[in-house]
N, C-alpha and C positions, 0 to 999 in steps of 0.2 A: 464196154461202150454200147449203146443204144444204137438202134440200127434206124435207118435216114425213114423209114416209114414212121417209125415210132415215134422219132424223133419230133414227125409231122402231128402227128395224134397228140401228143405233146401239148405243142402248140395250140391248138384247140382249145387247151382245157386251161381254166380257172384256177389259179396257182395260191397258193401253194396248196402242193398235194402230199400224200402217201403213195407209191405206184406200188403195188405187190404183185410180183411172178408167180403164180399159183402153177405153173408147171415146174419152177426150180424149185419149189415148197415141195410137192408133189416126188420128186426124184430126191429129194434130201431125204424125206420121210423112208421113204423105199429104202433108200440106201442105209439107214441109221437100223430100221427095223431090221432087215434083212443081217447086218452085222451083228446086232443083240440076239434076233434068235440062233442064231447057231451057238449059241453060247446057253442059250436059254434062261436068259437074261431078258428082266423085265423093266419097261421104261416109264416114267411118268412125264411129260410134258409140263414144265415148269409157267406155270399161267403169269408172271408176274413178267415174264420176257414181251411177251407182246398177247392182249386177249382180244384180238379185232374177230369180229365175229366169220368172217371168211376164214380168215387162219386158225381160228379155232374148230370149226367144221370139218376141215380138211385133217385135223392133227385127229378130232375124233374119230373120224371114218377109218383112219390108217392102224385105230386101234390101242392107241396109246393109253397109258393113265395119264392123270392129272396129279399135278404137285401145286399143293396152294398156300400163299402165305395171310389170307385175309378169310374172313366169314363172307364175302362178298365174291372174289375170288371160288372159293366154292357151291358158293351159291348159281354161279353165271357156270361152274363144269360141268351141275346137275341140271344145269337148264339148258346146256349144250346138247348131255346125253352121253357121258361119259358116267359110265356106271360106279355106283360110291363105293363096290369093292375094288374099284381102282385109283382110289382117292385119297392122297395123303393130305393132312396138313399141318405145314410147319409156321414157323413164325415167333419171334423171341417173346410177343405181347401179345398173346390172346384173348380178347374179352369174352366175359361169360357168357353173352350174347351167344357169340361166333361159334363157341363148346356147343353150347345145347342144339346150335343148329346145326351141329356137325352130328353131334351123335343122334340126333332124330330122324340123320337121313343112314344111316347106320355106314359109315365111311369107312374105310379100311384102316384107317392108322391116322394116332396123331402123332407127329415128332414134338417129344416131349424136351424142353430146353431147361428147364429147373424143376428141382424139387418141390418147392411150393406151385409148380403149374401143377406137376403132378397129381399132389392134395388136390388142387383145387378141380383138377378132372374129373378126381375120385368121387369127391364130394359132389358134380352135377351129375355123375354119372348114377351115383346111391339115389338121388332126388325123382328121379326117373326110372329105377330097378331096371338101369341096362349096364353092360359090362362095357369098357372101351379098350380097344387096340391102344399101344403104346408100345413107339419106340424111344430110346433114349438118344436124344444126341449130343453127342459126345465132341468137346472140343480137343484135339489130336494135337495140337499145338503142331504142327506142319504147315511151313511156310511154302504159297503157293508160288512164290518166285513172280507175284503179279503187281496190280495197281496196287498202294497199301489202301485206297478207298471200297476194295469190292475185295481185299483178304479177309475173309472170316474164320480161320482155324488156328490162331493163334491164339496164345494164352490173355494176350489182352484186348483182345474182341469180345464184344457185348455175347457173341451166340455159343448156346451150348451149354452144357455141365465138366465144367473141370477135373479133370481126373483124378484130383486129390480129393473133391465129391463122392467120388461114385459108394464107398464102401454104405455111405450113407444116405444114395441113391436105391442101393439095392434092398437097405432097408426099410427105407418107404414102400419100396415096391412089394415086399412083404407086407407091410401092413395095410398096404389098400384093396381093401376086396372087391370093390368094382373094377381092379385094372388087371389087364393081361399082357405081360410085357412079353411082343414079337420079337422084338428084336434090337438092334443098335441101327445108330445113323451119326453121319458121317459130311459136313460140305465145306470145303474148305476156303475157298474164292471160285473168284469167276474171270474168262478172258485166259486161264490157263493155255499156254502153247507151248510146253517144258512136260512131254509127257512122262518123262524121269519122275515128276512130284508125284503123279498116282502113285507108282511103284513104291516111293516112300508110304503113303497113302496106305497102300496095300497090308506092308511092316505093320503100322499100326492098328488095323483093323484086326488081322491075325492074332498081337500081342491081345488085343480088349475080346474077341471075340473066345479065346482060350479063358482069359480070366474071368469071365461069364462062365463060360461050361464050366469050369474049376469048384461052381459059387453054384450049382446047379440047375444053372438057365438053358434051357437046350433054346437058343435062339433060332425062328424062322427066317430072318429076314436079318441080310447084311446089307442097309443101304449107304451105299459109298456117295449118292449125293450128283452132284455135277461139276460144272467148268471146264467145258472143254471148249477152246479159244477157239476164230473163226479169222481168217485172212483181212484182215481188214484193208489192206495195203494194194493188195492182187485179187478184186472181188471176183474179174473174171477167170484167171488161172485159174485161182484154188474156190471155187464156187461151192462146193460141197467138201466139208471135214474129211478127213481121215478116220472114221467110225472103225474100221477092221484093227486102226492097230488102237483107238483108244480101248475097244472093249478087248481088244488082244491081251491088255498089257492085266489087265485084272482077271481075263480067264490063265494064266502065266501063272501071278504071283501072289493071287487072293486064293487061302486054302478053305475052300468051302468043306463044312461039316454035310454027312449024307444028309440028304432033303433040305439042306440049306437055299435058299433062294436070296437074288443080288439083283439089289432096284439100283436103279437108276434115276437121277433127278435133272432132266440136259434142258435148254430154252434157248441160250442165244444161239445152240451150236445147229439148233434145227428151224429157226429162223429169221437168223440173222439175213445173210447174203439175197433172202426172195423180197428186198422191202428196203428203198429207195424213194429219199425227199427232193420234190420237184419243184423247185423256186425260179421266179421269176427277176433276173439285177433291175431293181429300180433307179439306181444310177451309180456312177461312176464317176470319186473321185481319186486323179491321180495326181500327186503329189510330188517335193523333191524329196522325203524318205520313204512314204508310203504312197501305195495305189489301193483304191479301195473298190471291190466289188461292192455295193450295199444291195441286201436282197430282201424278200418279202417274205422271207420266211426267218425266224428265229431261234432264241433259246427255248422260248417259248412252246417251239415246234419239235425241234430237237434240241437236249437239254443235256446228251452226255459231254459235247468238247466244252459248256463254262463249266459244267458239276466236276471233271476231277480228268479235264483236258485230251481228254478223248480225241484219237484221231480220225478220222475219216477220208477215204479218195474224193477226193473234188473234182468233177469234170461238167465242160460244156457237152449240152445236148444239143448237136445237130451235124446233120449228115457229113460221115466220115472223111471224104474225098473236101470239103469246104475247111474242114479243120486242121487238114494237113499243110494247106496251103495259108494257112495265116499266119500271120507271127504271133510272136508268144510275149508274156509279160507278167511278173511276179504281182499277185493281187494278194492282199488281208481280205478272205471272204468273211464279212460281217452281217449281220442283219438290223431290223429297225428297231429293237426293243432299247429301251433308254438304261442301257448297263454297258461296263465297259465289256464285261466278260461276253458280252455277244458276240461270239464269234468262232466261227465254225473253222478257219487253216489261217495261221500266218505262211503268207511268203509261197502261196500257190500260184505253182505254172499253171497258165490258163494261156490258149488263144487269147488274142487281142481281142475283149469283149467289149458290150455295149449295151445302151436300157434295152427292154426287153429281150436280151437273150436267155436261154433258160439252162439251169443250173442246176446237177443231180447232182447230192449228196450220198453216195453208195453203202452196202451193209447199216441200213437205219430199220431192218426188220426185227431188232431186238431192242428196246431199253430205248424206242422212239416214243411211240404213237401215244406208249403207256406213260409215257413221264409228260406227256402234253399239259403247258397249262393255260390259264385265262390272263396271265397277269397280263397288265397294259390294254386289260380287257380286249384279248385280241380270239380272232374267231374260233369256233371249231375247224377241229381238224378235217381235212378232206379226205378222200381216198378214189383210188382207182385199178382197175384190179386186171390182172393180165389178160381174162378171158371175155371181157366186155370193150376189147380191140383186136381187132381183125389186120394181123399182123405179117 
């Protein structure tokens, strides 16, 4: 809950917003790094979770790599200032575009998803007489116990090379002389909170990483990817992950080979919880089976509860001592875009609300700002950032 100043500063401002806590970004970073290096263990910062240019500054300064799924994407990490030896990029469709501007800025790795991306690496990379990093990734068929819209390591998921691939994997990779295969890669969903699945995760990495050294790959790089789930429920409680036992569970049961090295691919888990949508109820219909908050912000705004029903905590914003003292009333939070899917909680307890009261949507710091769109030609996004209020 927002505290009765903020609440006020709030108020102030021209809705709908973005708010981001740049000091719980701040201590999540800390706390994530501070976990991985004891492990020594290396992370990239997943760009596609949220690339707002404050939150990317901040993730640079702390050190991190980048993980990219677009030519654009790493276009905006090298123009952050995250150096391209710490620059993967993954992604099931790469155009040739996206290749050549990868390998001109000389990036650390691409995660290679098919045999033919492969060639076709190869092939830009021969055109230009430079070599390219290359890992493979590899689909594990490991159910991540999550949304089936965000499980990606299943056998009938678009990403990856299938395992009944690889023998004829490896021998592409033999035949292409501009590639140097680092290593193996590994992601399996996202929104993971069953830390049992890494450990399964682990099984398979071990079983594929043997059968590489078997085949004479001495691989540098075992990366396991990301998903590691965030509280969406309890933003305040549980504000920052459990990093010590996520990266616990792979320093345990992942058998690294000497001088092996273990990336990491994390985004919602490192900024989710710092990045809150701040809408304004434009009116209030209640009804005899529904009551309707209607707000000023949308799918549009925020786009994971119509894309595949996302939850989110819904609370009024304003001073704590006024809230406690009101009654309460089941409201459907909706917005104004003309779809029925607009809508952000059925059947939420709210204080007894009213127009202009204002309305935070909590943990929108991941899979928000970035999925923003124009339909209904509706504005840009706004934002507002924790250290430009005097709190």
């Amino acid at each position: 809950m927002f505290s009765a100043n903020l609440a006020e500063k709030f108020a102030q401002k021209e809705t709908p917003f973005y708010y981001y806590d740049l000091d719980l970004l701040s201590r999540t970073l800390d706390k994530a790094k501070t976990a991985a290096d004891l492990h020594g263990f290396h992370v990239h910062y997943a760009l596609k979770a949220n690339f707002n240019t404050r939150v990317l500054d901040a993730i640079c300064l702390s050190g991190f790599g980048a993980d990219c799924v677009s030519g654009n994407e790493v276009k905006r990490a090298i123009e952050t200032g995250f150096v391209p030896e710490k620059i993967v990029f993954a992604g099931v469709g790469k155009a040739d575009k996206e290749i050549r501007y990868a390998l001109d800025h000389d990036i650390f790795s691409f995660n290679v998803e098919s045999i033919q991306e492969l060639k076709v690496i190869n092939d830009l990379a021969a055109s230009i007489g430079k070599r390219a990093n290359v890992a493979l990734r590899i689909n594990p068929n490991v159910d991540a116990q999550t949304h089936r819209y965000i499980t990606t390591g299943l056998d009938e998921n678009k990403f990856g090379i299938s395992q009944w691939e690889l023998g004829d994997a490896v021998e592409a990779v033999r035949q292409c002389e501009y590639i140097t295969l680092t290593g193996i890669h590994f992601h399996i969903g996202s929104q993971i909170t069953d830390l049992n699945v890494f450990k399964s995760l682990c099984v398979k990495v071990n079983e594929l990483n043997n059968w590489f050294d078997e085949r004479g790959f001495r691989l540098e790089v075992l990366n396991v990817g990301g998903g590691l789930g965030v509280d969406y429920h309890q933003p305040d409680t549980n504000d920052i992950p459990d990093f010590q036992s996520y990266f616990g569970i792979f320093a345990d049961f992942l058998d690294r080979k000497p001088g092996q090295q273990v990336h990491f691919e994390l985004g919602r888990a490192l900024v989710s919880q710092c990045g809150s949508l701040v809408s304004r109820v434009l009116y209030v219909k209640n009804g005899i089976k529904k009551n309707f908050l209607i707000l000023d912000a949308g799918m549009t705004e925020l786009m994971r509860p119509a894309l595949y029903q996302a939850y989110h905590h819904i609370e009024r914003v304003a001073p704590p001592s006024a809230i406690a003292l009101d009654e309460h009333m089941n409201y459907d939070i909706v917005g104004p875009i003309c779809e029925s899917t607009d809508c952000f909680g059925k059947e939420v307890t709210l204080p007894v609300s009213k127009r202009g009261d204002l309305i935070a949507i909590r943990t929108a710091g991941a899979y928000g700002e970035v999925m923003a769109s124009h339909y209904n030609l509706r504005n840009e996004v706004r934002y507002l950032y924790s250290d430009e209020i005097n709190d």
